[in-house]
N, C-alpha and C positions, 0 to 999 in steps of 0.2 A: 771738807764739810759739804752738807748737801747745800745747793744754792735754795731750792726749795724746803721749807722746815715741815718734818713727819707732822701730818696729824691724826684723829684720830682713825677715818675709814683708811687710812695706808693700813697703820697698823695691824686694823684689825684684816683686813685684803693680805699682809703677809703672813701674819700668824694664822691664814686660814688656807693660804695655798697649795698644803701639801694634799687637800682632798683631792683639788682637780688631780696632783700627782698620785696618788692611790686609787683615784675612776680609769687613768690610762694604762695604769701598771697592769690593774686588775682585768683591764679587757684584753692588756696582752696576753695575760697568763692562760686566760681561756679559748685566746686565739680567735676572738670574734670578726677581725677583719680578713684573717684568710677565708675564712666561713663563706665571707658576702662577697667574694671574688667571681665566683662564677657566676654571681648576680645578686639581686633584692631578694630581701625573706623576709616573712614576715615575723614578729616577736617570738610565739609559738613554735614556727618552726628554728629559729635561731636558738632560739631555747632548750629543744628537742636534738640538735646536731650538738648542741656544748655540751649536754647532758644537766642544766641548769634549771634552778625555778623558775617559772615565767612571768611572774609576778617581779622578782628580784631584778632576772635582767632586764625587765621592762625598765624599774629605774635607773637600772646601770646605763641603759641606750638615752633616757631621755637626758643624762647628764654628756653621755659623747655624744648627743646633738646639739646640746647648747654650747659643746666644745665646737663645733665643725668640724667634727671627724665623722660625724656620719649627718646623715640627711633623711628624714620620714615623708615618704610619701601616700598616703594616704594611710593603708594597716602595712605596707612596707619599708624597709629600709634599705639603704644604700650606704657602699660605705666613700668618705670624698676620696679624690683620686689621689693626695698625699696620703691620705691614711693605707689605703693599698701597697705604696711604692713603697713604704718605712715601714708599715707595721702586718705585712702581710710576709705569712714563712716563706710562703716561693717566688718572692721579693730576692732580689738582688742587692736589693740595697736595705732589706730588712733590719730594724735596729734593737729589734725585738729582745735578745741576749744584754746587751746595757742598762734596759730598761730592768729587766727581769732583775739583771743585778744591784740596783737601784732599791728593786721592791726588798731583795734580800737585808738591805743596810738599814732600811727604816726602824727594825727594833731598839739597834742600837743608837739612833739618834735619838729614840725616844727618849731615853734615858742620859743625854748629853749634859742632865745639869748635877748627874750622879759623875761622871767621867769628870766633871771640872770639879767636884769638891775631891775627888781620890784620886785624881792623875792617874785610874787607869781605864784602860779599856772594857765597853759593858757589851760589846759580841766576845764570846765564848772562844769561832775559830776564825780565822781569817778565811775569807774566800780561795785562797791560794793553797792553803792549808785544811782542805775542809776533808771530810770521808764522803760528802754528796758529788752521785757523779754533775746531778742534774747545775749543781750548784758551781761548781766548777767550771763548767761548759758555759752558764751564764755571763761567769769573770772573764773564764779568756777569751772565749768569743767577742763577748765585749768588749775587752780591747781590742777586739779587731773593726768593731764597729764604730770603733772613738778613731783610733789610726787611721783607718780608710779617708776620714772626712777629709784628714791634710798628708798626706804621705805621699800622693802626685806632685803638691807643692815643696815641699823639703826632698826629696828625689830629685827636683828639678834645680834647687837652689842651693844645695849642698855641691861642693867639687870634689868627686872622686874619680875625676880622670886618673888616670896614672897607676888607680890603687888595683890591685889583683885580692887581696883577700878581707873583708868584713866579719867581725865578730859583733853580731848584736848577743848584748850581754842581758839577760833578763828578757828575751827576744819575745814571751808565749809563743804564740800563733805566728812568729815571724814575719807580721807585714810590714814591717821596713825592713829587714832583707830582700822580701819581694819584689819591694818598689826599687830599691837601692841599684837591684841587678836588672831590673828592666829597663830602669835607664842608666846601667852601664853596662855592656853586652859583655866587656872583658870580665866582671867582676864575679867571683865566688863569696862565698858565704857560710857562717855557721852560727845557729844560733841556739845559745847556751841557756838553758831554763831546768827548773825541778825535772824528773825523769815524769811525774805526771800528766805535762804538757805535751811529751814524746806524740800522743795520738793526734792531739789537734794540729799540732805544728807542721806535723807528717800530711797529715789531710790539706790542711791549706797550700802548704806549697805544692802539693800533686795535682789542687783545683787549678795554679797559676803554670802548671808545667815546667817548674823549675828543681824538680827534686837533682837532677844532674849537676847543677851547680848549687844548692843548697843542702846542707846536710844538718843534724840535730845531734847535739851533744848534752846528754843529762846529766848535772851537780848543782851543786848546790854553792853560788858563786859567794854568797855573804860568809861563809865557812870555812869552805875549802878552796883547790886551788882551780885559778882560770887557765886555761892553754891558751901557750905561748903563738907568736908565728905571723904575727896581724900587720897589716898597715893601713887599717882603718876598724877603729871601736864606735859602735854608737851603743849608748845608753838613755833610754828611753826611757819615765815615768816609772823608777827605780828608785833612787835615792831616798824619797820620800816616807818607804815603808820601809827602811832601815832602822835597827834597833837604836834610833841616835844618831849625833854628826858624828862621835868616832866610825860608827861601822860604816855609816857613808863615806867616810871619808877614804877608810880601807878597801871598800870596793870603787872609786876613783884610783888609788895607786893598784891595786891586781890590775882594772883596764889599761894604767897605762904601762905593765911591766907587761901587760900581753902584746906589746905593740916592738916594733923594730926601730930603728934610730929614722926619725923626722914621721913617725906615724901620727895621725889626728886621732884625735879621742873627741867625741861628739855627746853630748847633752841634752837630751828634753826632759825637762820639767814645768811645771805649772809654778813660776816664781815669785813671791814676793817682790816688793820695792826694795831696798836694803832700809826703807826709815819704817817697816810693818807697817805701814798704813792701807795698804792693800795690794793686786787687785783684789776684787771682791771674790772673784774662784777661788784663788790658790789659797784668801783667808779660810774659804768655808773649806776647802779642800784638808787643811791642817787640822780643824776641827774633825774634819772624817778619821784621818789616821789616828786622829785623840782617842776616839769609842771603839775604833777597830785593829790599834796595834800599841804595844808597851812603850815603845818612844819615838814612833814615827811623826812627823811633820814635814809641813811645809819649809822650803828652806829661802833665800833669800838670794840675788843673782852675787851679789859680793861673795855672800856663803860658799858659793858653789865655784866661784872663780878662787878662792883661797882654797877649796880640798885640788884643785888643778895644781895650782903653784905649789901647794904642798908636796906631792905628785912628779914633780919634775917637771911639768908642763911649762910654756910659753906659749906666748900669742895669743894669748887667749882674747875673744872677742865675742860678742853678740850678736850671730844675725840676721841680715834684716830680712826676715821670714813674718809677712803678716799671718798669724795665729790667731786662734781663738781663744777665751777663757786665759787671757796670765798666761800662756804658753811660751815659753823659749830655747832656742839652737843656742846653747853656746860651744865654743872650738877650740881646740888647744894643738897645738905640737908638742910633740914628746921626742926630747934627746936630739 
């Protein structure tokens, strides 16, 4: 329980939060901080480069002021120097694709108290599943912008010495392959997603100069079969959008029947406590897969250690990888 008891401005500060998240989404989508990269403009002409009203974006800028994400100096603006680094396209560190994907989910959160009286989902397609290219590019991109923040630190603290071949299963854009074989010069790689992902996953590892030792294989792993040959599986923010704990549980035994005798099989999820009491991400996180998938959920670390033991696994453990948001490494040995 909270030490502090809600009262009414909480309340009303969280039931009104998601404006500020719909002012940031909406200035991504329009791309106003690449805009003011190559300097101050004024409203006018910011308005005239987006193709927008100027009236309109007038308000939209005076609310990303009172965010600090940008700054008005006298009839010009500036944008602040994170806002560049994150939310500018020829940013490196751009996180613009997440964000985008974010704006795409709010329909169906709107309608989250329709999802809890019918147990189904009120988006239509899944992002993974969609016919938009634009919309696609959002999600997987996005995972690469969610991956990036901690895939130096899990590269570093995972042990794959020894191991010669890596199946990221559900891999998208492959950026824990990436990292995986950067920091192990011996290691190969294949990462297994929809035949849709083929382009992104192709482009990224060509960004990181690793297409020689990474290679992409398209099926569909919840379905059909996974190739064999592995001595190290990681499984990344997967489970979760499974039709249910049987299917997740089915895709835990394919990874580990894809592995060779003493292979690791490797887990990130966003995990519950095992008593559901939180953390607070992977709470709201379940809620997401509630509006956006027929029986996915958040799963629990007990949960996900018994689809391992079921599986054949041993050893399984939690490690100690400081994450963010409910995140966890769990490990297993197979055979």
């Amino acid at each position: 329980m909270r030490e502090t008891p809600w009262n009414a401005p909480e309340l009303l500060k969280l039931s009104g939060a998601y404006w500020a998240s719909a002012a940031l989404q909406a200035a991504v989508k329009l791309d106003v901080f690449t805009a003011l990269e190559s300097g101050p403009k004024s409203v006018p002409e910011l308005a005239a480069s987006r193709h927008c009203d100027p009236r309109a974006l007038g308000m939209l800028i005076t609310a990303l002021v009172a965010m600090d994400l940008m700054a008005r100096e006298g009839d010009t603006l500036r944008a602040a120097p994170e806002a560049l680094r994150f939310l500018s396209r020829n940013s490196p560190e751009f996180l613009g694709f997440i964000i985008q994907h974010h704006h795409s989910l709010m329909p169906g959160w709107a309608e989250l108290d329709k999802a809890v009286r019918t147990g189904r989902p009120t988006r239509a397609v899944s992002s993974s599943d969609t016919d938009s290219e634009q919309e696609r590019e959002d999600f997987l991109m996005g995972m690469f912008n969610v991956a990036v923040q901690q895939a130096d630190a899990i590269a570093a603290a995972v042990d794959l010495s020894g191991k010669k071949r890596l199946l990221d299963l559900g891999g998208g854009p492959g950026t824990y392959a990436i990292y995986f074989c950067r920091a192990n010069p011996r290691l190969s790689a294949v990462v297994m997603d929809k035949p849709t992902t083929r382009p992104f996953a192709e482009k990224t590892i060509r960004r990181f100069g690793l297409e020689s030792r990474i290679s992409f294989e398209g099926g569909d792993f919840e379905l059909g079969a996974v190739p064999k040959g592995f001595d190290a599986v990681w499984i990344s923010q997967i489970l979760h959008g499974c039709e249910g704990p049987e299917e997740a549980a089915s895709v835990v035994a394919k990874a580990a029947a894809a592995l060779d005798k003493g292979g690791t099989i490797l887990i990130q999820e966003f995990t519950l406590d095992d008593g559901r009491n939180g953390p607070l991400h992977p709470a709201l996180f379940g809620l997401n897969m509630l509006v956006g998938t027929n029986r996915g959920q958040a799963y629990t670390e007990g949960e996900i250690k018994a689809m391992l033991h079921a599986a054949g696994a041993r050893d399984t453990q939690t490690l100690n990888i400081p994450l963010p948001n409910g995140c966890r490494v769990i490990s297993a040995t197979v055979g």
